[in-house]
N, C-alpha and C positions, 0 to 999 in steps of 0.2 A: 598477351592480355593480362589485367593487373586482377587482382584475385581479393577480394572482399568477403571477409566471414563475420559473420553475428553471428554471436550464442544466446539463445536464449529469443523465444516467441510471445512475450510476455505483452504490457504495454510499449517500453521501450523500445524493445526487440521491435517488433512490428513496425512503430510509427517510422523505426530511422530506414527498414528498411523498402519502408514505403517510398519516405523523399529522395534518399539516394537514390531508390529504382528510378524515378523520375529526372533526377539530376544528373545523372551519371549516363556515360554515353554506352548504350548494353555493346557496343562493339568492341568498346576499348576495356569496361569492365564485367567481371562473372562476380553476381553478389548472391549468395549462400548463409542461408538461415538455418538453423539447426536449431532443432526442441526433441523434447523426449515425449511429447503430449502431445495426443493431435486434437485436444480441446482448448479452447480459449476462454477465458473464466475471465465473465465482466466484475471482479470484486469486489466493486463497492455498491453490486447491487443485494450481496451476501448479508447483511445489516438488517434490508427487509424482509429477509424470507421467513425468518422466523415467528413474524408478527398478520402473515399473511397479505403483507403489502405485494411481492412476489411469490406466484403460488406454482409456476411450471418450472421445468428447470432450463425450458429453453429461453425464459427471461433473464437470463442468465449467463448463458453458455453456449457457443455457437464452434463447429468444426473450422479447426484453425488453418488447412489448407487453402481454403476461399479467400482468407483475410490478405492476402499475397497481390504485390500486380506482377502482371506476367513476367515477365524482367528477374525478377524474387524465384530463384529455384528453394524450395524447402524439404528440407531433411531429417524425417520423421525417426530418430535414435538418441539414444542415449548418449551422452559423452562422457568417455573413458579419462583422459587427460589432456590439460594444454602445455602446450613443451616448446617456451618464447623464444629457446635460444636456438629453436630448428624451426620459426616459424611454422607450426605446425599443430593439430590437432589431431587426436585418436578418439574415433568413436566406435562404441559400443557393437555398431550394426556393421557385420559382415568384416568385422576388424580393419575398418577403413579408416585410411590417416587422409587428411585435408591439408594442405598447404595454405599459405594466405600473404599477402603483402601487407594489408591490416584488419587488425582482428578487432571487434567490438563486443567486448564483455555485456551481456544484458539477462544473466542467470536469476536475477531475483533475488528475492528472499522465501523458505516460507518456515512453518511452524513444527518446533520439535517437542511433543507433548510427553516422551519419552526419556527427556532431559530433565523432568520431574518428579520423585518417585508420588507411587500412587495415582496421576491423574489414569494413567491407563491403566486398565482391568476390566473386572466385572460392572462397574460402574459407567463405564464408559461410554457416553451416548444413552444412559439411562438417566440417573442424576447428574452426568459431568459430562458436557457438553462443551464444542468450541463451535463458533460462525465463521471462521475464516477459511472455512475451506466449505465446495458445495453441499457434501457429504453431510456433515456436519452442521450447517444451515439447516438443512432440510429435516435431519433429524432432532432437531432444537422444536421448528414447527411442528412438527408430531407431537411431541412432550405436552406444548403450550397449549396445545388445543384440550389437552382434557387433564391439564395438572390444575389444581385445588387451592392452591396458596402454600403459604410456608416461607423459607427463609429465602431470596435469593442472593446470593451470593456472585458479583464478577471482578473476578482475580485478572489480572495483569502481572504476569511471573516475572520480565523483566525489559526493559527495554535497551534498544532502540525496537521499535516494531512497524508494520505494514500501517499505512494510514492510522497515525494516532489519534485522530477524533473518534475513531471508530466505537472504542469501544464508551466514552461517553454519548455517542450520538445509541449507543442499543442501552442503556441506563434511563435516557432519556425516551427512548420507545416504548421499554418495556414498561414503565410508569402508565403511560399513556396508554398503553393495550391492555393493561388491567385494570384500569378506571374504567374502559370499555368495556370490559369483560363483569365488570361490578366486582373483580376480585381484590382491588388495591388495598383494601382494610384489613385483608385478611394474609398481605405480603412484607414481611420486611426488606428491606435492598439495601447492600452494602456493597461499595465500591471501594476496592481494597488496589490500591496503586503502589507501586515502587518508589513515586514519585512523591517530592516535599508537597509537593500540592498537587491539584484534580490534573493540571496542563503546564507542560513546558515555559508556558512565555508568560511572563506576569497578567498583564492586563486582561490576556486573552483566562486567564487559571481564574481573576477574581469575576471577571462574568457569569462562567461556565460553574463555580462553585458557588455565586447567590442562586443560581438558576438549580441545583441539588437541595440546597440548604431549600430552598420554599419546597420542593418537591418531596420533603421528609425523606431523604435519601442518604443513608450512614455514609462517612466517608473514613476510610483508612489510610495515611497517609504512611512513606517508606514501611510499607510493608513488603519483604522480600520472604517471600514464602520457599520453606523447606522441604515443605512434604504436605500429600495431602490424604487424609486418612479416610480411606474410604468405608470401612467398619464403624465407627465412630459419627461420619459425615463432618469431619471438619478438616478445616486448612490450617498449618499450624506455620509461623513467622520464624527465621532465624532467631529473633528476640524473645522466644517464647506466647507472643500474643496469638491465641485460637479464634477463630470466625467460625461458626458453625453453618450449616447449609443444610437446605432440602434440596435445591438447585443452583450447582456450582457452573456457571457460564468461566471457562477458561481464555484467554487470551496464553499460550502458551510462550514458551522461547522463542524467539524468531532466530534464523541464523541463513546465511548462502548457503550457496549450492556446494554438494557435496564433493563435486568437480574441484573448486576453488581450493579446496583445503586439500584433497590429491595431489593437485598440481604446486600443492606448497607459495601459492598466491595469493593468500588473505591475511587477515588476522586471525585472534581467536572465534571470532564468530564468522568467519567466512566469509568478510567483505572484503574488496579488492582496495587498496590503499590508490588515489586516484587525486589530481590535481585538482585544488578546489574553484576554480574560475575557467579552465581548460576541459577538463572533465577525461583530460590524460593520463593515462598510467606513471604512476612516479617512479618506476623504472625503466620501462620500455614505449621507446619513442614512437611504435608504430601498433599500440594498442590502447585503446578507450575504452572507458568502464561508463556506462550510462542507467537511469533507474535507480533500484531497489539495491544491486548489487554491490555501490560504492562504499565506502565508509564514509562518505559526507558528513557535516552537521547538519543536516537539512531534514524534513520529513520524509520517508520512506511511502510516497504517494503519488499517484496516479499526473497529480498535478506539475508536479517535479520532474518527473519523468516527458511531460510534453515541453514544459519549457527547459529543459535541458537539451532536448532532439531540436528544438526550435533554436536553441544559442550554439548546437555544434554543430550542426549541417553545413552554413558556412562559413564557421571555422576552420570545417573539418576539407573544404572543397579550398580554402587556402592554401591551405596545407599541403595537399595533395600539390599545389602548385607551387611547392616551394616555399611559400609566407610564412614567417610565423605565427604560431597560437596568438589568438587575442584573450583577455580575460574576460569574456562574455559573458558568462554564467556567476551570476549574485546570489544563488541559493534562493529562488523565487518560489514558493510555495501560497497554495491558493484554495481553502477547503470548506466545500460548504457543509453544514451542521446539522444536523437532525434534532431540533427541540424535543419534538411530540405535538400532538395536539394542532395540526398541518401548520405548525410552522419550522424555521431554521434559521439559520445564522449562518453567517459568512467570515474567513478570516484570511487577512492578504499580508505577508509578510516575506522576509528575507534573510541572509547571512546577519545583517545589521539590523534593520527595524523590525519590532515586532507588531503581532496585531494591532489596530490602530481603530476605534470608532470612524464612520463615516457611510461614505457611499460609493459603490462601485457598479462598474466602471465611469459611469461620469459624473463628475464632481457635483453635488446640491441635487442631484436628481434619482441615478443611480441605473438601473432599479432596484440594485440590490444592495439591503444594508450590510453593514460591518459591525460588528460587536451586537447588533439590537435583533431582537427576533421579527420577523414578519415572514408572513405568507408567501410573499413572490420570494425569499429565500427557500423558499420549500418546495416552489414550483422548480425553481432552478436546478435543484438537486434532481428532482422525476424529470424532469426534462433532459437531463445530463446523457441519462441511458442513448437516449435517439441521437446525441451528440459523438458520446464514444463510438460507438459502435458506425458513424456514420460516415464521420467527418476526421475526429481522432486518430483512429486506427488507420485511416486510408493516409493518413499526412499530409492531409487538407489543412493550411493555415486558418487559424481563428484570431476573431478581431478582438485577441486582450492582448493588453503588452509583455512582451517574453521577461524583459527587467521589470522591478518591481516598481509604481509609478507611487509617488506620495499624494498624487492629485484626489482630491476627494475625502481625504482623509485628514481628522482633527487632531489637533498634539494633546 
Protein backbone atom coordinates (compact mmCIF):
# COMPACT_ATOMS: atom_id res chain seq x y z
CA UNK A 1 0.00 0.00 0.00
CA UNK A 2 1.41 3.44 -1.18
CA UNK A 3 1.59 5.85 1.94
CA UNK A 4 0.43 9.57 1.60
CA UNK A 5 1.26 12.12 4.37
CA UNK A 6 0.01 15.79 4.56
CA UNK A 7 1.35 18.04 7.05
CA UNK A 8 -0.45 20.41 8.12
CA UNK A 9 -4.74 20.80 8.75
CA UNK A 10 -5.08 24.12 7.77
CA UNK A 11 -7.20 25.26 4.52
CA UNK A 12 -4.88 23.49 2.31
CA UNK A 13 -4.22 20.65 4.28
CA UNK A 14 -7.81 19.73 4.51
CA UNK A 15 -9.22 20.45 1.04
CA UNK A 16 -6.22 18.22 -0.65
CA UNK A 17 -6.95 15.83 1.57
CA UNK A 18 -10.54 15.78 1.10
CA UNK A 19 -10.22 15.25 -2.96
CA UNK A 20 -7.61 12.64 -2.73
CA UNK A 21 -9.65 10.89 -0.08
CA UNK A 22 -12.05 10.67 -2.83
CA UNK A 23 -9.75 10.16 -5.69
CA UNK A 24 -7.53 7.79 -4.41
CA UNK A 25 -8.53 4.05 -4.19
CA UNK A 26 -8.47 3.69 0.04
CA UNK A 27 -7.15 -0.05 -0.97
CA UNK A 28 -4.18 0.82 -2.70
CA UNK A 29 -3.57 4.08 -0.64
CA UNK A 30 -3.16 5.09 3.49
CA UNK A 31 -3.58 8.95 3.40
CA UNK A 32 -2.41 10.60 6.83
CA UNK A 33 -2.89 14.17 7.96
CA UNK A 34 -1.10 15.48 10.78
CA UNK A 35 -1.87 18.84 12.76
CA UNK A 36 -0.89 19.83 16.12
CA UNK A 37 -4.45 21.58 16.68
CA UNK A 38 -7.42 20.01 16.95
CA UNK A 39 -9.18 23.30 16.14
CA UNK A 40 -9.80 24.69 12.76
CA UNK A 41 -9.87 28.45 12.54
CA UNK A 42 -12.09 29.95 9.72
CA UNK A 43 -9.62 33.14 9.34
CA UNK A 44 -10.95 35.33 7.40
CA UNK A 45 -13.88 35.39 9.64
CA UNK A 46 -11.14 37.04 12.40
CA UNK A 47 -11.59 40.63 10.54
CA UNK A 48 -15.09 40.80 11.98
CA UNK A 49 -14.88 39.82 15.38
CA UNK A 50 -13.67 42.75 16.55
CA UNK A 51 -16.38 45.16 15.21
CA UNK A 52 -18.96 42.70 16.57
CA UNK A 53 -19.89 41.44 13.07
CA UNK A 54 -18.87 37.92 14.73
CA UNK A 55 -19.68 37.75 18.32
CA UNK A 56 -19.22 33.63 19.32
CA UNK A 57 -16.42 31.90 18.92
CA UNK A 58 -18.01 29.02 17.23
CA UNK A 59 -18.51 31.52 14.14
CA UNK A 60 -15.34 30.89 13.84
CA UNK A 61 -13.95 27.81 14.94
CA UNK A 62 -14.95 24.41 14.66
CA UNK A 63 -13.22 20.80 16.05
CA UNK A 64 -10.96 19.76 13.26
CA UNK A 65 -11.55 15.90 13.56
CA UNK A 66 -14.98 16.03 11.88
CA UNK A 67 -13.53 18.09 8.91
CA UNK A 68 -12.00 14.50 7.56
CA UNK A 69 -13.89 11.98 5.20
CA UNK A 70 -13.44 8.60 6.44
CA UNK A 71 -10.66 7.47 4.18
CA UNK A 72 -8.50 10.68 5.89
CA UNK A 73 -6.94 8.92 9.22
CA UNK A 74 -5.88 12.24 11.44
CA UNK A 75 -3.17 12.68 13.79
CA UNK A 76 -3.52 14.97 16.35
CA UNK A 77 0.59 15.85 17.38
CA UNK A 78 3.05 17.94 17.06
CA UNK A 79 5.93 17.49 14.35
CA UNK A 80 9.35 16.91 15.55
CA UNK A 81 11.15 16.91 12.00
CA UNK A 82 10.92 15.89 8.30
CA UNK A 83 13.94 13.90 7.17
CA UNK A 84 13.38 13.74 2.85
CA UNK A 85 16.39 11.66 2.45
CA UNK A 86 14.65 8.72 4.59
CA UNK A 87 11.29 9.55 3.41
CA UNK A 88 10.13 10.05 6.64
CA UNK A 89 8.69 12.08 9.47
CA UNK A 90 9.26 12.24 13.46
CA UNK A 91 6.47 13.39 15.54
CA UNK A 92 6.28 14.76 18.64
CA UNK A 93 3.57 12.30 20.10
CA UNK A 94 4.80 8.99 21.53
CA UNK A 95 8.11 9.63 19.55
CA UNK A 96 6.50 8.17 16.40
CA UNK A 97 8.26 8.25 13.00
CA UNK A 98 5.87 7.93 9.63
CA UNK A 99 7.19 6.85 6.57
CA UNK A 100 5.58 8.09 3.18
CA UNK A 101 5.91 7.57 -0.63
CA UNK A 102 4.69 11.34 -0.85
CA UNK A 103 4.66 13.89 1.31
CA UNK A 104 2.55 17.17 0.97
CA UNK A 105 3.82 20.13 2.94
CA UNK A 106 0.68 22.38 4.04
CA UNK A 107 2.16 23.86 7.50
CA UNK A 108 1.02 27.46 6.97
CA UNK A 109 2.18 30.28 8.07
CA UNK A 110 1.45 32.32 11.26
CA UNK A 111 2.34 35.29 13.39
CA UNK A 112 5.59 36.11 15.44
CA UNK A 113 4.78 39.20 17.56
CA UNK A 114 7.99 38.36 19.52
CA UNK A 115 10.24 39.09 16.62
CA UNK A 116 9.35 42.62 17.54
CA UNK A 117 10.79 44.23 20.52
CA UNK A 118 8.16 45.70 22.67
CA UNK A 119 4.97 44.57 20.96
CA UNK A 120 4.83 41.99 23.73
CA UNK A 121 4.53 42.73 27.56
CA UNK A 122 2.52 44.56 29.79
CA UNK A 123 0.66 46.20 26.91
CA UNK A 124 -0.29 43.39 25.32
CA UNK A 125 -3.90 42.82 24.56
CA UNK A 126 -4.40 45.99 26.48
CA UNK A 127 -3.35 48.86 24.08
CA UNK A 128 -1.52 46.25 21.40
CA UNK A 129 -3.53 44.12 19.98
CA UNK A 130 -3.35 41.59 16.80
CA UNK A 131 -6.79 39.97 14.88
CA UNK A 132 -5.09 37.32 13.28
CA UNK A 133 -5.29 34.79 15.61
CA UNK A 134 -8.84 33.96 17.54
CA UNK A 135 -7.43 35.03 20.92
CA UNK A 136 -6.66 38.11 19.85
CA UNK A 137 -9.74 38.96 17.67
CA UNK A 138 -11.83 38.43 20.63
CA UNK A 139 -9.89 40.39 22.85
CA UNK A 140 -9.57 43.53 20.37
CA UNK A 141 -13.75 43.26 20.65
CA UNK A 142 -13.52 43.69 24.44
CA UNK A 143 -11.28 46.90 24.00
CA UNK A 144 -13.62 48.37 21.25
CA UNK A 145 -16.63 48.00 23.04
CA UNK A 146 -15.89 50.44 25.78
CA UNK A 147 -12.50 52.37 24.31
CA UNK A 148 -13.23 56.25 24.00
CA UNK A 149 -11.34 57.47 21.10
CA UNK A 150 -7.86 58.43 20.61
CA UNK A 151 -5.04 57.60 18.19
CA UNK A 152 -5.50 54.28 16.25
CA UNK A 153 -2.81 53.11 15.01
CA UNK A 154 -2.29 49.68 12.45
CA UNK A 155 1.17 48.57 11.90
CA UNK A 156 2.12 46.03 9.29
CA UNK A 157 5.79 44.96 10.55
CA UNK A 158 6.57 43.28 7.48
CA UNK A 159 5.52 41.39 4.70
CA UNK A 160 4.81 38.77 2.89
CA UNK A 161 1.80 38.07 5.23
CA UNK A 162 -1.58 35.81 5.76
CA UNK A 163 -4.37 37.49 3.40
CA UNK A 164 -3.02 40.82 2.52
CA UNK A 165 -6.37 42.80 2.13
CA UNK A 166 -6.79 41.97 5.64
CA UNK A 167 -5.57 44.38 7.34
CA UNK A 168 -7.07 47.33 4.85
CA UNK A 169 -10.25 45.59 4.79
CA UNK A 170 -10.15 46.14 9.33
CA UNK A 171 -8.91 50.22 8.44
CA UNK A 172 -11.80 50.18 6.42
CA UNK A 173 -14.18 48.61 9.25
CA UNK A 174 -12.92 50.22 11.92
CA UNK A 175 -13.96 53.66 10.22
CA UNK A 176 -17.18 52.38 9.77
CA UNK A 177 -17.68 51.08 13.44
CA UNK A 178 -16.92 54.45 14.77
CA UNK A 179 -19.13 56.50 12.67
CA UNK A 180 -21.47 53.97 14.33
CA UNK A 181 -20.44 54.30 17.53
CA UNK A 182 -20.56 58.34 16.92
CA UNK A 183 -16.86 58.06 17.97
CA UNK A 184 -14.94 58.89 14.37
CA UNK A 185 -14.39 62.57 15.48
CA UNK A 186 -12.85 61.90 18.28
CA UNK A 187 -10.22 59.03 16.33
CA UNK A 188 -7.34 59.47 14.34
CA UNK A 189 -6.20 56.20 11.99
CA UNK A 190 -3.03 55.71 10.62
CA UNK A 191 -2.10 53.04 8.44
CA UNK A 192 1.59 52.46 8.74
CA UNK A 193 2.65 49.83 5.78
CA UNK A 194 6.12 48.35 4.85
CA UNK A 195 4.91 48.86 1.58
CA UNK A 196 5.59 51.90 -1.26
CA UNK A 197 1.99 52.08 -1.38
CA UNK A 198 -1.46 51.10 0.77
CA UNK A 199 -1.35 47.44 -1.98
CA UNK A 200 0.97 45.32 -3.89
CA UNK A 201 -0.40 45.78 -7.52
CA UNK A 202 -0.91 49.08 -8.82
CA UNK A 203 -4.39 49.62 -9.97
CA UNK A 204 -5.73 47.51 -7.18
CA UNK A 205 -3.00 50.34 -4.50
CA UNK A 206 -4.71 53.52 -6.46
CA UNK A 207 -8.39 52.29 -5.71
CA UNK A 208 -7.84 51.07 -2.19
CA UNK A 209 -5.79 54.46 -1.50
CA UNK A 210 -8.76 57.09 -3.01
CA UNK A 211 -10.98 55.00 -0.84
CA UNK A 212 -8.39 56.02 2.68
CA UNK A 213 -7.77 59.34 1.40
CA UNK A 214 -11.88 60.27 1.33
CA UNK A 215 -12.01 58.27 4.53
CA UNK A 216 -9.47 60.90 6.32
CA UNK A 217 -7.20 58.01 7.10
CA UNK A 218 -3.25 58.92 7.56
CA UNK A 219 -1.20 56.69 5.54
CA UNK A 220 2.55 55.72 6.13
CA UNK A 221 4.17 54.33 3.58
CA UNK A 222 7.87 51.94 3.77
CA UNK A 223 7.50 52.24 7.23
CA UNK A 224 9.67 49.25 8.64
CA UNK A 225 9.29 49.46 12.30
CA UNK A 226 12.00 48.86 15.04
CA UNK A 227 10.50 48.72 18.04
CA UNK A 228 7.71 49.51 19.74
CA UNK A 229 7.71 51.44 22.94
CA UNK A 230 5.30 50.60 25.05
CA UNK A 231 6.09 53.32 28.09
CA UNK A 232 5.89 56.11 25.72
CA UNK A 233 2.96 54.48 23.49
CA UNK A 234 4.64 54.93 20.34
CA UNK A 235 6.11 52.93 17.32
CA UNK A 236 9.22 54.04 16.19
CA UNK A 237 10.59 53.31 12.05
CA UNK A 238 14.12 52.22 11.22
CA UNK A 239 14.30 55.69 9.73
CA UNK A 240 13.67 57.43 12.77
CA UNK A 241 9.80 58.36 12.02
CA UNK A 242 7.58 57.87 15.57
CA UNK A 243 3.57 57.09 15.23
CA UNK A 244 2.11 57.50 18.48
CA UNK A 245 -0.85 55.43 19.48
CA UNK A 246 -3.66 55.03 22.18
CA UNK A 247 -4.57 51.72 20.06
CA UNK A 248 -1.92 49.91 18.28
CA UNK A 249 -3.72 47.08 15.98
CA UNK A 250 -0.54 44.86 15.02
CA UNK A 251 -0.28 42.93 12.01
CA UNK A 252 3.02 41.06 13.35
CA UNK A 253 5.84 38.94 11.31
CA UNK A 254 4.38 36.33 9.59
CA UNK A 255 6.91 33.39 9.13
CA UNK A 256 6.37 28.96 8.75
CA UNK A 257 6.31 26.51 10.79
CA UNK A 258 8.80 26.03 13.04
CA UNK A 259 9.20 22.37 11.71
CA UNK A 260 10.49 23.79 8.35
CA UNK A 261 13.32 25.52 9.63
CA UNK A 262 14.29 22.24 12.05
CA UNK A 263 14.30 20.34 9.09
CA UNK A 264 16.57 22.92 7.38
CA UNK A 265 13.74 23.20 4.51
CA UNK A 266 12.92 26.71 4.04
CA UNK A 267 14.32 29.94 3.65
CA UNK A 268 14.81 32.56 6.14
CA UNK A 269 11.27 33.00 7.07
CA UNK A 270 10.39 29.44 6.86
CA UNK A 271 8.83 28.95 3.57
CA UNK A 272 9.51 25.86 1.49
CA UNK A 273 11.21 26.92 -1.79
CA UNK A 274 8.51 25.16 -4.29
CA UNK A 275 7.91 25.06 -8.09
CA UNK A 276 6.01 28.02 -9.29
CA UNK A 277 3.33 26.26 -11.95
CA UNK A 278 3.81 22.52 -10.39
CA UNK A 279 3.57 23.43 -6.82
CA UNK A 280 6.67 20.72 -6.47
CA UNK A 281 9.38 20.87 -4.27
CA UNK A 282 12.47 22.20 -6.13
CA UNK A 283 14.50 19.54 -4.61
CA UNK A 284 12.54 16.50 -3.93
CA UNK A 285 10.67 14.94 -6.56
CA UNK A 286 8.19 13.07 -4.48
CA UNK A 287 7.13 16.19 -2.20
CA UNK A 288 4.64 19.30 -2.58
CA UNK A 289 4.34 22.28 -0.76
CA UNK A 290 0.62 23.69 -1.05
CA UNK A 291 -0.99 27.08 0.71
CA UNK A 292 0.53 29.42 3.04
CA UNK A 293 3.69 27.42 3.33
CA UNK A 294 5.42 28.09 -0.14
CA UNK A 295 7.56 30.83 -0.99
CA UNK A 296 5.34 31.76 -3.99
CA UNK A 297 4.89 35.37 -5.45
CA UNK A 298 1.29 35.00 -4.91
CA UNK A 299 -0.96 36.07 -1.94
CA UNK A 300 -0.80 34.00 1.16
CA UNK A 301 -4.79 33.35 1.13
CA UNK A 302 -7.50 31.20 1.55
CA UNK A 303 -8.17 31.79 -2.21
CA UNK A 304 -4.74 30.43 -3.50
CA UNK A 305 -4.73 27.84 -1.52
CA UNK A 306 -8.20 26.24 -3.32
CA UNK A 307 -7.14 26.91 -6.57
CA UNK A 308 -3.88 25.61 -6.12
CA UNK A 309 -5.57 22.08 -4.58
CA UNK A 310 -7.84 22.54 -7.70
CA UNK A 311 -4.67 22.74 -10.37
CA UNK A 312 -2.75 19.88 -8.42
CA UNK A 313 -5.13 17.15 -7.73
CA UNK A 314 -4.75 16.25 -11.24
CA UNK A 315 -1.55 16.82 -11.79
CA UNK A 316 -0.72 15.21 -8.93
CA UNK A 317 -2.93 11.80 -10.00
CA UNK A 318 -0.63 12.05 -13.33
CA UNK A 319 1.97 11.72 -11.80
CA UNK A 320 1.42 9.14 -9.58
CA UNK A 321 0.81 7.52 -13.09
CA UNK A 322 3.98 8.04 -14.39
CA UNK A 323 3.03 11.68 -16.41
CA UNK A 324 4.79 14.47 -16.13
CA UNK A 325 4.03 17.68 -14.15
CA UNK A 326 1.86 20.04 -16.13
CA UNK A 327 2.33 23.77 -15.50
CA UNK A 328 -1.18 24.21 -14.21
CA UNK A 329 -1.02 26.69 -11.56
CA UNK A 330 -0.74 30.65 -12.86
CA UNK A 331 -0.62 32.07 -9.35
CA UNK A 332 -4.50 32.74 -9.30
CA UNK A 333 -5.64 34.79 -6.40
CA UNK A 334 -9.22 35.89 -5.91
CA UNK A 335 -10.11 38.26 -2.65
CA UNK A 336 -12.96 39.93 -1.71
CA UNK A 337 -12.72 43.45 0.38
CA UNK A 338 -14.28 44.77 3.19
CA UNK A 339 -15.20 48.54 2.35
CA UNK A 340 -17.34 49.31 5.48
CA UNK A 341 -20.48 50.66 5.37
CA UNK A 342 -22.20 47.07 3.86
CA UNK A 343 -20.18 47.28 1.05
CA UNK A 344 -16.75 45.53 -0.62
CA UNK A 345 -14.93 45.12 -3.45
CA UNK A 346 -13.49 42.33 -5.24
CA UNK A 347 -9.99 41.68 -6.80
CA UNK A 348 -9.13 38.71 -9.53
CA UNK A 349 -5.64 38.43 -10.48
CA UNK A 350 -2.53 36.39 -11.09
CA UNK A 351 1.41 35.63 -11.61
CA UNK A 352 0.88 38.18 -14.72
CA UNK A 353 -2.17 40.37 -14.54
CA UNK A 354 -3.03 42.21 -11.95
CA UNK A 355 -6.50 43.61 -10.60
CA UNK A 356 -8.28 44.61 -13.33
CA UNK A 357 -12.01 46.72 -13.09
CA UNK A 358 -14.89 44.78 -14.34
CA UNK A 359 -17.33 42.08 -13.49
CA UNK A 360 -17.24 38.66 -12.22
CA UNK A 361 -17.67 35.95 -12.84
CA UNK A 362 -19.71 36.64 -15.91
CA UNK A 363 -18.75 39.25 -18.22
CA UNK A 364 -21.28 42.74 -18.26
CA UNK A 365 -23.37 41.10 -15.65
CA UNK A 366 -21.38 39.74 -12.76
CA UNK A 367 -22.69 39.88 -9.83
CA UNK A 368 -19.82 40.87 -8.46
CA UNK A 369 -17.77 43.95 -9.33
CA UNK A 370 -14.09 44.35 -9.57
CA UNK A 371 -12.31 47.35 -8.40
CA UNK A 372 -15.97 49.33 -7.74
CA UNK A 373 -17.68 48.90 -4.23
CA UNK A 374 -21.17 47.56 -4.02
CA UNK A 375 -23.30 45.55 -1.74
CA UNK A 376 -23.60 42.22 -3.44
CA UNK A 377 -19.63 42.44 -3.00
CA UNK A 378 -20.23 42.35 0.71
CA UNK A 379 -22.91 39.85 0.50
CA UNK A 380 -20.30 37.66 -1.00
CA UNK A 381 -17.80 37.98 1.50
CA UNK A 382 -20.82 36.87 4.51
CA UNK A 383 -21.80 34.43 2.38
CA UNK A 384 -18.24 32.97 1.98
CA UNK A 385 -18.41 31.58 5.61
CA UNK A 386 -21.42 28.96 4.72
CA UNK A 387 -19.17 28.30 1.63
CA UNK A 388 -15.95 27.45 3.32
CA UNK A 389 -16.98 25.79 5.80
CA UNK A 390 -19.39 23.68 3.53
CA UNK A 391 -18.41 23.13 0.28
CA UNK A 392 -14.52 24.34 0.53
CA UNK A 393 -13.26 22.28 3.16
CA UNK A 394 -14.97 19.11 2.11
CA UNK A 395 -13.34 19.42 -1.69
CA UNK A 396 -16.37 19.93 -3.21
CA UNK A 397 -15.65 21.81 -6.74
CA UNK A 398 -16.93 25.46 -7.22
CA UNK A 399 -18.04 26.91 -10.36
CA UNK A 400 -15.13 29.64 -10.76
CA UNK A 401 -12.36 29.03 -12.95
CA UNK A 402 -9.09 27.48 -11.19
CA UNK A 403 -6.82 29.71 -14.15
CA UNK A 404 -7.25 33.08 -14.00
CA UNK A 405 -10.01 34.11 -16.86
CA UNK A 406 -9.76 37.90 -18.47
CA UNK A 407 -13.45 37.62 -19.35
CA UNK A 408 -15.38 40.31 -17.79
CA UNK A 409 -12.71 42.29 -17.26
CA UNK A 410 -11.67 46.05 -18.64
CA UNK A 411 -7.80 46.96 -19.71
Amino acid sequence: MKKLLILGGGTAGTMVANRLGRELDAEEWQITLVDQDPIHYYQPGFVFVPFGIYKKREEVIKPRKGLFTPNVRFILSDIDLIEPDKNQVRLKKNDTTLSYDFLIIATGTSIQPEETPGLLGDEWHKSIFDFYTADGAFALAHKLRTWEGGHLVLNIVDTPIKCPVAPLEFIFLADWFLHEQGLRDKVEITFATPLPEVFTKPRASAFLGNLLEERRINVETEYLIEEADQEKKVIRSFDGREVPFDLLVTIPLNMGSGVIERSEMGDDLNYVPTEKHTLKHKTFENIFVLGDATDLPTSKAGSVAHFQTESFIHNFLRYIDGMELLPTFDGHSNCYIETGYGKGTLIDFNYDVEPLPGKFPLPGFGPFSLLEESRVDHWGKLMFRWIYWHLLLKGKELPIPVRMSMAGKRL
